[in-house]
N, CA and C atoms as an extended XYZ file, in Angstrom:
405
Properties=species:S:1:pos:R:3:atomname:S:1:resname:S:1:resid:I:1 pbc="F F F"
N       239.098       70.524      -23.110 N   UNK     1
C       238.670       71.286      -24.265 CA  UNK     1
C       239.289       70.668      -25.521 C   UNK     1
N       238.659       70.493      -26.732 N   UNK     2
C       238.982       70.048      -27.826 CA  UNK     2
C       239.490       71.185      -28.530 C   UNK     2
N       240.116       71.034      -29.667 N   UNK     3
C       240.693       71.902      -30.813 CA  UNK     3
C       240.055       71.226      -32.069 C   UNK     3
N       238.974       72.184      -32.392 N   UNK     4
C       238.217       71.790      -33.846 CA  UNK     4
C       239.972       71.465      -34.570 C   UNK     4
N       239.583       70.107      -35.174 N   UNK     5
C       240.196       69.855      -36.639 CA  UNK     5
C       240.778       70.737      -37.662 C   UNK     5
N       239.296       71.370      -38.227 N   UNK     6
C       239.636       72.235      -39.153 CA  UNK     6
C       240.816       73.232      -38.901 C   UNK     6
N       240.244       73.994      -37.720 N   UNK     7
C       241.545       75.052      -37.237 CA  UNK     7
C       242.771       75.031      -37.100 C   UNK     7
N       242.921       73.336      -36.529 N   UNK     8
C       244.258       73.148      -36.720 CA  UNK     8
C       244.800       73.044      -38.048 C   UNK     8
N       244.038       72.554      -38.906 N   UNK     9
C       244.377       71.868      -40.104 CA  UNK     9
C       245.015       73.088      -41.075 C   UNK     9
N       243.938       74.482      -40.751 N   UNK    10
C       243.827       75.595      -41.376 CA  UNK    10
C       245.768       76.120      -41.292 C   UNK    10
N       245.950       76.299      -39.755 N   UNK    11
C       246.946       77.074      -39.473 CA  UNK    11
C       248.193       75.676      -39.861 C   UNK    11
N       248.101       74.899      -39.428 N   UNK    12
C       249.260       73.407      -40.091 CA  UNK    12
C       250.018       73.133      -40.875 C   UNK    12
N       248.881       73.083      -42.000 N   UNK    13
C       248.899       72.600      -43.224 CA  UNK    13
C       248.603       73.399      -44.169 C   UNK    13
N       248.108       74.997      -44.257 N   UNK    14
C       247.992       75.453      -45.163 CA  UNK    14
C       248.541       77.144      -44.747 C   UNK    14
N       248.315       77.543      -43.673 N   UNK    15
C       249.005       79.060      -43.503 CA  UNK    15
C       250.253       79.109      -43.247 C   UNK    15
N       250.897       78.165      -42.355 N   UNK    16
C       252.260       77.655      -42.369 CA  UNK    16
C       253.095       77.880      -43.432 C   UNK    16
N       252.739       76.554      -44.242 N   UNK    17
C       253.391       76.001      -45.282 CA  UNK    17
C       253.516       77.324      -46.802 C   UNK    17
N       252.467       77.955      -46.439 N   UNK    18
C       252.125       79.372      -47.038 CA  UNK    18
C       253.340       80.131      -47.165 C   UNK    18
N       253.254       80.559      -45.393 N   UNK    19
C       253.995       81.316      -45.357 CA  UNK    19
C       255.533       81.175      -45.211 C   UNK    19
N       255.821       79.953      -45.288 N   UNK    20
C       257.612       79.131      -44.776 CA  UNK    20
C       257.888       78.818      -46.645 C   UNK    20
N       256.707       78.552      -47.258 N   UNK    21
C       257.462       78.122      -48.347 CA  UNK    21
C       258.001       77.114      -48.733 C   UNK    21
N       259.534       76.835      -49.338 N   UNK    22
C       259.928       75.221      -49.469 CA  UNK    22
C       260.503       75.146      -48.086 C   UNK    22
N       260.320       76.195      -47.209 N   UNK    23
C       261.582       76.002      -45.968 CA  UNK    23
C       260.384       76.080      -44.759 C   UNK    23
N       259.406       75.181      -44.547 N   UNK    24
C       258.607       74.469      -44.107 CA  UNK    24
C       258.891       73.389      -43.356 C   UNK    24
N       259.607       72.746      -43.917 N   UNK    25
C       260.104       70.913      -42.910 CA  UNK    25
C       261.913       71.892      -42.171 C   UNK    25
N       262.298       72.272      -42.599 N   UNK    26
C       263.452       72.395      -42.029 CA  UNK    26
C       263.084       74.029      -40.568 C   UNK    26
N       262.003       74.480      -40.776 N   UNK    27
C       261.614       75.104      -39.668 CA  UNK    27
C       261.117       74.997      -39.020 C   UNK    27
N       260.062       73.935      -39.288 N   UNK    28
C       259.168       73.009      -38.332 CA  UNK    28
C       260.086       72.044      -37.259 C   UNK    28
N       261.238       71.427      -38.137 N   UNK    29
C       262.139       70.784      -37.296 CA  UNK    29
C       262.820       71.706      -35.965 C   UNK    29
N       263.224       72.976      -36.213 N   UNK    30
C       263.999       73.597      -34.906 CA  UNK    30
C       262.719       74.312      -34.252 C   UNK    30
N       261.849       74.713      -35.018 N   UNK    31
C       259.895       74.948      -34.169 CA  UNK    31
C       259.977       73.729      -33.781 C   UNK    31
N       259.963       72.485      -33.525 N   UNK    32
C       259.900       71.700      -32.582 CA  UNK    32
C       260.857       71.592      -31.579 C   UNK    32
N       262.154       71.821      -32.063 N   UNK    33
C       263.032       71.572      -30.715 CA  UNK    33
C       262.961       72.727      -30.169 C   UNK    33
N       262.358       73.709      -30.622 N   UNK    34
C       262.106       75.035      -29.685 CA  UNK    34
C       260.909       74.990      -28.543 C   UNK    34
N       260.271       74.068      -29.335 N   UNK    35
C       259.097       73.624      -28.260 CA  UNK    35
C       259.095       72.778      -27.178 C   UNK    35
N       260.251       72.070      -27.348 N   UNK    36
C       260.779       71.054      -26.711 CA  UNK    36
C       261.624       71.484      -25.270 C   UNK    36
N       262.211       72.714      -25.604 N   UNK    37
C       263.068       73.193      -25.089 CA  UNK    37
C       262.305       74.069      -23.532 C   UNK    37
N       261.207       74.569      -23.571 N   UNK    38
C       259.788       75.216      -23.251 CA  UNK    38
C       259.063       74.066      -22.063 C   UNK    38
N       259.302       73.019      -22.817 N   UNK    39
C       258.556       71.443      -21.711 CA  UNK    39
C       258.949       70.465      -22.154 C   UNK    39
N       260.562       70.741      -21.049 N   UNK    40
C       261.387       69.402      -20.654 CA  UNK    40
C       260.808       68.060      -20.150 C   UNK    40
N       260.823       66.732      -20.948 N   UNK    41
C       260.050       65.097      -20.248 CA  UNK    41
C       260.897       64.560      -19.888 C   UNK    41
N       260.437       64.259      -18.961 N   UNK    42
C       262.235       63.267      -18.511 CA  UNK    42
C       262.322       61.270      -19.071 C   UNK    42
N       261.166       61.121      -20.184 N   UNK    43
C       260.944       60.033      -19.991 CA  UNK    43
C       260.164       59.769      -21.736 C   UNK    43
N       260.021       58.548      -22.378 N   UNK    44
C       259.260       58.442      -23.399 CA  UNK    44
C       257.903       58.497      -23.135 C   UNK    44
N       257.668       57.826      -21.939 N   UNK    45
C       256.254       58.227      -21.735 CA  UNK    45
C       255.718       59.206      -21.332 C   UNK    45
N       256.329       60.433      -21.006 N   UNK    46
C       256.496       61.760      -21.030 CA  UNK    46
C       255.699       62.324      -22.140 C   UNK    46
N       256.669       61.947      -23.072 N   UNK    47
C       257.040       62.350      -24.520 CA  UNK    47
C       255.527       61.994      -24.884 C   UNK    47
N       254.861       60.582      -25.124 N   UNK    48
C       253.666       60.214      -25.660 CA  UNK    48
C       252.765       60.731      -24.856 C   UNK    48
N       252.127       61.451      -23.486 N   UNK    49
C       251.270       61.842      -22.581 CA  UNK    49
C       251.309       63.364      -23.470 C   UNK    49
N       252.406       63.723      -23.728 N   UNK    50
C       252.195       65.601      -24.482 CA  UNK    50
C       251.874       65.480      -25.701 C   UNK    50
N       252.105       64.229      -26.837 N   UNK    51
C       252.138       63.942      -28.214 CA  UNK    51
C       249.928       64.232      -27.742 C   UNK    51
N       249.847       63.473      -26.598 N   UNK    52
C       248.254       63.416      -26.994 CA  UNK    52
C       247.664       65.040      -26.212 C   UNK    52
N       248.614       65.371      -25.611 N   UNK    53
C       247.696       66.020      -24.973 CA  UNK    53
C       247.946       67.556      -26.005 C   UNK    53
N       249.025       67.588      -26.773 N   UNK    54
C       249.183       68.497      -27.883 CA  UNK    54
C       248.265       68.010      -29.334 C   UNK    54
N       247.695       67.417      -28.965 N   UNK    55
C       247.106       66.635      -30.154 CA  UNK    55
C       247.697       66.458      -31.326 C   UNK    55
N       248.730       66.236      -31.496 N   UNK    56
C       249.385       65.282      -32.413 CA  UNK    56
C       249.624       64.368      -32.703 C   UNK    56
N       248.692       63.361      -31.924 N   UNK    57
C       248.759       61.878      -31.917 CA  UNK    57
C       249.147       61.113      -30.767 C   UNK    57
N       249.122       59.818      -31.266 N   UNK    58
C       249.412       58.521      -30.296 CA  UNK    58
C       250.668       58.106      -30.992 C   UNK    58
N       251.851       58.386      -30.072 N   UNK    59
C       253.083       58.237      -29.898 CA  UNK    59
C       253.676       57.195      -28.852 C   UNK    59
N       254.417       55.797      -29.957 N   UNK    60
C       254.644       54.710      -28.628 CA  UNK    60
C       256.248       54.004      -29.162 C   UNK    60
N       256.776       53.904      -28.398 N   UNK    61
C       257.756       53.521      -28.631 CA  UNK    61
C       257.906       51.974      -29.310 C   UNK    61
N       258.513       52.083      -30.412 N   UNK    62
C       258.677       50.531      -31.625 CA  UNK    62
C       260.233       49.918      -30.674 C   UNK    62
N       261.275       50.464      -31.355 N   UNK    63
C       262.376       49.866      -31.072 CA  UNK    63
C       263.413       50.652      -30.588 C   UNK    63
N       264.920       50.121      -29.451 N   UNK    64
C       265.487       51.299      -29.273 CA  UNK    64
C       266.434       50.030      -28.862 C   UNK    64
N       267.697       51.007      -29.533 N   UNK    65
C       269.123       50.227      -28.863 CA  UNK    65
C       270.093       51.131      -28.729 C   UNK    65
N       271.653       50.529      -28.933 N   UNK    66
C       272.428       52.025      -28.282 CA  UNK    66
C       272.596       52.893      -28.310 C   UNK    66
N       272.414       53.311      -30.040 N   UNK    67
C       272.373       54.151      -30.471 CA  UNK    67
C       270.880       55.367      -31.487 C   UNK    67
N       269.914       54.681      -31.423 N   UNK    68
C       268.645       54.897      -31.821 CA  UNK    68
C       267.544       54.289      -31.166 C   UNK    68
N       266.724       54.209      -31.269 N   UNK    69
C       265.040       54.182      -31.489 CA  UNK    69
C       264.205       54.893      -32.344 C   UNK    69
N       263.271       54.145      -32.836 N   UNK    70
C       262.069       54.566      -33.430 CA  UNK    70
C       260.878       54.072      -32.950 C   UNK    70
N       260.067       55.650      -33.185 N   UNK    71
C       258.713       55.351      -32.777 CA  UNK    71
C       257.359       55.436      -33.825 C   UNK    71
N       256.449       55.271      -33.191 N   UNK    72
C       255.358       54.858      -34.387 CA  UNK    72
C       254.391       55.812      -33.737 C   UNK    72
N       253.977       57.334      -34.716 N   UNK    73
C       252.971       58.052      -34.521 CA  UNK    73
C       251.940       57.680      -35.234 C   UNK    73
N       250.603       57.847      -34.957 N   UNK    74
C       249.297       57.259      -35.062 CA  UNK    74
C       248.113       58.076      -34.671 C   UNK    74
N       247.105       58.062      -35.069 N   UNK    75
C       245.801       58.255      -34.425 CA  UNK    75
C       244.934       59.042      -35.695 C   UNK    75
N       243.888       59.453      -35.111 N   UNK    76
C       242.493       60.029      -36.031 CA  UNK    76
C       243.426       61.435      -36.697 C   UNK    76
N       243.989       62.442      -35.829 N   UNK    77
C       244.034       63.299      -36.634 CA  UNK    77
C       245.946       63.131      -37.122 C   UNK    77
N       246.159       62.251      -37.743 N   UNK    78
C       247.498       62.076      -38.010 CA  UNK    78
C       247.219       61.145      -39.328 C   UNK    78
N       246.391       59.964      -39.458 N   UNK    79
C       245.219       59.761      -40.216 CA  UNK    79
C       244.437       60.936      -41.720 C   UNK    79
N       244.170       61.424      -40.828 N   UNK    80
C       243.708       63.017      -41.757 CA  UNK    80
C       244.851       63.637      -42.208 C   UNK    80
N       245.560       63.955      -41.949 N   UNK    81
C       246.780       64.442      -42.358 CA  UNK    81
C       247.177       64.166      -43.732 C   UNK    81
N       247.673       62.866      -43.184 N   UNK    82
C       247.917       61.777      -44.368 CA  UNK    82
C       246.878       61.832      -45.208 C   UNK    82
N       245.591       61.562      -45.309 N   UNK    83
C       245.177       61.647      -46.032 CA  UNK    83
C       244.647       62.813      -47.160 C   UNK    83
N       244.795       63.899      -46.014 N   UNK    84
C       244.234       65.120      -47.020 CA  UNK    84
C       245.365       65.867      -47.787 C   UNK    84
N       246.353       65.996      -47.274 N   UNK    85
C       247.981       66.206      -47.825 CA  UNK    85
C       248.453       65.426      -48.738 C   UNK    85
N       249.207       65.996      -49.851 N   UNK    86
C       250.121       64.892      -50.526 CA  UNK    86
C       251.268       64.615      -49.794 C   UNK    86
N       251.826       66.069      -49.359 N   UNK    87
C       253.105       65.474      -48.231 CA  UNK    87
C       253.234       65.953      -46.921 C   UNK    87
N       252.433       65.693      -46.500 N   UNK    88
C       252.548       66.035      -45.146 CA  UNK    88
C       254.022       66.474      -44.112 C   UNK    88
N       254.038       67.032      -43.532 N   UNK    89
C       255.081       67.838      -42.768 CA  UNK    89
C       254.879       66.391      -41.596 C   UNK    89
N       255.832       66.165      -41.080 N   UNK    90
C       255.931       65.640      -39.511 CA  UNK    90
C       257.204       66.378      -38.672 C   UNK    90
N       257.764       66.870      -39.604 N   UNK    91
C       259.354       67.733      -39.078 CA  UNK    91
C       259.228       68.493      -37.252 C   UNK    91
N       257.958       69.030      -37.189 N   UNK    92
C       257.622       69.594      -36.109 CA  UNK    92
C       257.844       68.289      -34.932 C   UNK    92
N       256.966       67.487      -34.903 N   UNK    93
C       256.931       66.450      -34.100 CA  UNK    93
C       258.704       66.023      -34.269 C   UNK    93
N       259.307       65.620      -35.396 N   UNK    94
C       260.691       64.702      -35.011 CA  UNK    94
C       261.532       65.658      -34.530 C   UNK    94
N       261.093       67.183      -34.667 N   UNK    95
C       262.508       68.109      -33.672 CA  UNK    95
C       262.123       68.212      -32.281 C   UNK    95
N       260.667       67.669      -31.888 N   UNK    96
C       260.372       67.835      -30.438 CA  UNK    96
C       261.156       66.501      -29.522 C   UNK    96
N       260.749       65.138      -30.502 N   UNK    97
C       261.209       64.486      -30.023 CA  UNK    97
C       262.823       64.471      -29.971 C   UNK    97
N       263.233       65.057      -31.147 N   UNK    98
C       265.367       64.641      -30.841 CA  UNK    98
C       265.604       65.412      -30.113 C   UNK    98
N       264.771       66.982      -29.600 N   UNK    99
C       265.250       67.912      -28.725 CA  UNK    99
C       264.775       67.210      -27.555 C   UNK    99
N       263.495       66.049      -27.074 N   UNK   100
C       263.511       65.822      -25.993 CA  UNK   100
C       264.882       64.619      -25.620 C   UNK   100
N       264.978       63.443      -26.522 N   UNK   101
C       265.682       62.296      -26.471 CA  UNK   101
C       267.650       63.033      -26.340 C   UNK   101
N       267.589       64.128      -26.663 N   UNK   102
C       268.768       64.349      -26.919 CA  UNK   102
C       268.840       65.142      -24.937 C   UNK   102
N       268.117       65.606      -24.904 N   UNK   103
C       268.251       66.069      -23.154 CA  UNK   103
C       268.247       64.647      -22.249 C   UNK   103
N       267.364       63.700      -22.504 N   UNK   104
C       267.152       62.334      -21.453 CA  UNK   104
C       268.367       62.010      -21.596 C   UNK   104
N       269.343       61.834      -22.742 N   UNK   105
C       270.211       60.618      -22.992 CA  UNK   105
C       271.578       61.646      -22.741 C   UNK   105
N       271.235       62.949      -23.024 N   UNK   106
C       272.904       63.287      -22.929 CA  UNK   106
C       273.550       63.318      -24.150 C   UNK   106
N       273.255       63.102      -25.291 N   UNK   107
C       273.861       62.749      -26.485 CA  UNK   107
C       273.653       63.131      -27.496 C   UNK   107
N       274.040       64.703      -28.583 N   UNK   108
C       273.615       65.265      -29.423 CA  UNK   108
C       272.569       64.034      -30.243 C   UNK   108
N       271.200       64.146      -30.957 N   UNK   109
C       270.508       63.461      -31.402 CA  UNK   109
C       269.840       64.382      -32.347 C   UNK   109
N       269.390       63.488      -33.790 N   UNK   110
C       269.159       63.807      -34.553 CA  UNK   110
C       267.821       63.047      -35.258 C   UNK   110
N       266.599       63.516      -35.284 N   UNK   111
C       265.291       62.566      -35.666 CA  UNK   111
C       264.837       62.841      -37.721 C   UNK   111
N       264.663       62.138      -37.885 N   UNK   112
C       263.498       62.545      -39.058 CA  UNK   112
C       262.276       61.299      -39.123 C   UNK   112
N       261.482       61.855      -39.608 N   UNK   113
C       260.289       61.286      -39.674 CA  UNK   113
C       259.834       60.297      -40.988 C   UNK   113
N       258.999       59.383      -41.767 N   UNK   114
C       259.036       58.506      -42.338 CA  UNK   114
C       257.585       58.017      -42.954 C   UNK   114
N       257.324       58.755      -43.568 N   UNK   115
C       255.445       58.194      -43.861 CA  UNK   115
C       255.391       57.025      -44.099 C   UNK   115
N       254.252       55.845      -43.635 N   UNK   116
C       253.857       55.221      -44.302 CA  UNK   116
C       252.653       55.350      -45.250 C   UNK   116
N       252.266       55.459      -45.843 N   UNK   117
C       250.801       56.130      -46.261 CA  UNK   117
C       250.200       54.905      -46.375 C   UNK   117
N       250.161       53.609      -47.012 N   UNK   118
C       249.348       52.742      -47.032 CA  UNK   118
C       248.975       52.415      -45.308 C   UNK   118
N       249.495       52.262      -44.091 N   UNK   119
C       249.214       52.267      -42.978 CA  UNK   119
C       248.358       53.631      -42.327 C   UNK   119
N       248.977       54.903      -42.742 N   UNK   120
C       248.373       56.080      -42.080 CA  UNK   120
C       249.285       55.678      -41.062 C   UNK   120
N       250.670       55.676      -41.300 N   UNK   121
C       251.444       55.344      -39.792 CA  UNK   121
C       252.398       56.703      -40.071 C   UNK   121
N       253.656       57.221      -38.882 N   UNK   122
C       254.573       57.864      -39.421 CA  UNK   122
C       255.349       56.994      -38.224 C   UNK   122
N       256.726       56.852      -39.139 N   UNK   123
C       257.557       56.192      -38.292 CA  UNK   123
C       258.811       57.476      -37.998 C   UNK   123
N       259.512       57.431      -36.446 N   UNK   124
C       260.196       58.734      -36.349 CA  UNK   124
C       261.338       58.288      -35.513 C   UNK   124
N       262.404       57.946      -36.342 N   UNK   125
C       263.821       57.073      -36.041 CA  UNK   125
C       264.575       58.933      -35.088 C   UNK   125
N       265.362       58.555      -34.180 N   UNK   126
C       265.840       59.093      -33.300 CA  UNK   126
C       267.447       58.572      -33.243 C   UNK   126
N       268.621       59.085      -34.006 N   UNK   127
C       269.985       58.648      -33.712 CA  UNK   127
C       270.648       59.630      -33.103 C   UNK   127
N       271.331       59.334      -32.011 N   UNK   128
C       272.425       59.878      -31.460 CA  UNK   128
C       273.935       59.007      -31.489 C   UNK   128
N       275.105       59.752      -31.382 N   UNK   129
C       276.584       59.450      -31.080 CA  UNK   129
C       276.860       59.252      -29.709 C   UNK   129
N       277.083       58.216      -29.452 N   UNK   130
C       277.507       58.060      -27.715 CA  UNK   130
C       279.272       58.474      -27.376 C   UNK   130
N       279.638       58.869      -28.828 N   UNK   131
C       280.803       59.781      -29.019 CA  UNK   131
C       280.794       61.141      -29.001 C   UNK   131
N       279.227       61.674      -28.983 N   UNK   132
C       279.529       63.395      -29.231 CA  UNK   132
C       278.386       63.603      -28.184 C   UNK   132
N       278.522       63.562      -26.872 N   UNK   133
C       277.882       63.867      -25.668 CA  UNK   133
C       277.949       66.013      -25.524 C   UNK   133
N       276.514       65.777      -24.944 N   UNK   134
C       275.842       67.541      -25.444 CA  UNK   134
C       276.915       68.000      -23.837 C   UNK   134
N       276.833       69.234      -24.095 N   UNK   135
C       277.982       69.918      -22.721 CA  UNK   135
C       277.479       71.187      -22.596 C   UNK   135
């Protein structure tokens, strides 16, 4: 089953943001790790199989070393976003992912997200402390 566009777009980007106000990106961020928390991935490719199947895009992993990675979200309705928004929210998506990356790895983690707008890309850096392990 598909999810008309519009509907999403309706409740997203405009009843949301309505009703959160300037405190929109910073609730979207723990609304994602709350969502996260709901459907545990044990894996990045986890992570990108729910990015599509939540329709939020095509989610693939760019780069990752000891202490970070970033990934590169993409697709038709992430595209629209960008384009119909001046600033688009991604906060939702980077608290799903640091709440998932921070369970795989063991390691309090912290994401924010990164428009490109001339691409229609969002880039979504992921750092954790391999000094401050979650307990």
């Amino acid at each position: 089953m598909d999810i008309p566009v519009f509907g999403y777009e309706l409740l997203r980007d405009i009843l949301i943001p309505g009703i959160l106000g300037k405190d929109t990106h910073e609730i979207s961020y723990w609304a994602g790790k709350h969502i996260a928390r709901k459907f545990p991935l044990l894996s990045t490719e986890e992570i990108s199989s729910f990015f599509q199947e939540a329709s939020w895009g095509e989610l693939k992993l760019v780069e990752e070393n000891k202490n970070e990675m970033k990934l590169e979200l993409n697709g038709k309705l992430v595209d629209r976003r960008i384009q119909m928004n001046a600033e688009p929210c991604f906060t939702l998506e980077a608290g799903f992912i640091a709440e998932q990356i921070q369970n795989q790895k063991q390691f309090l983690c912290e994401a924010y997200a990164e428009l490109n707008k001339k691409k229609n890309l969002v880039f979504i850096t992921v750092r954790w402390d391999r000094k401050d392990p979650i307990k």
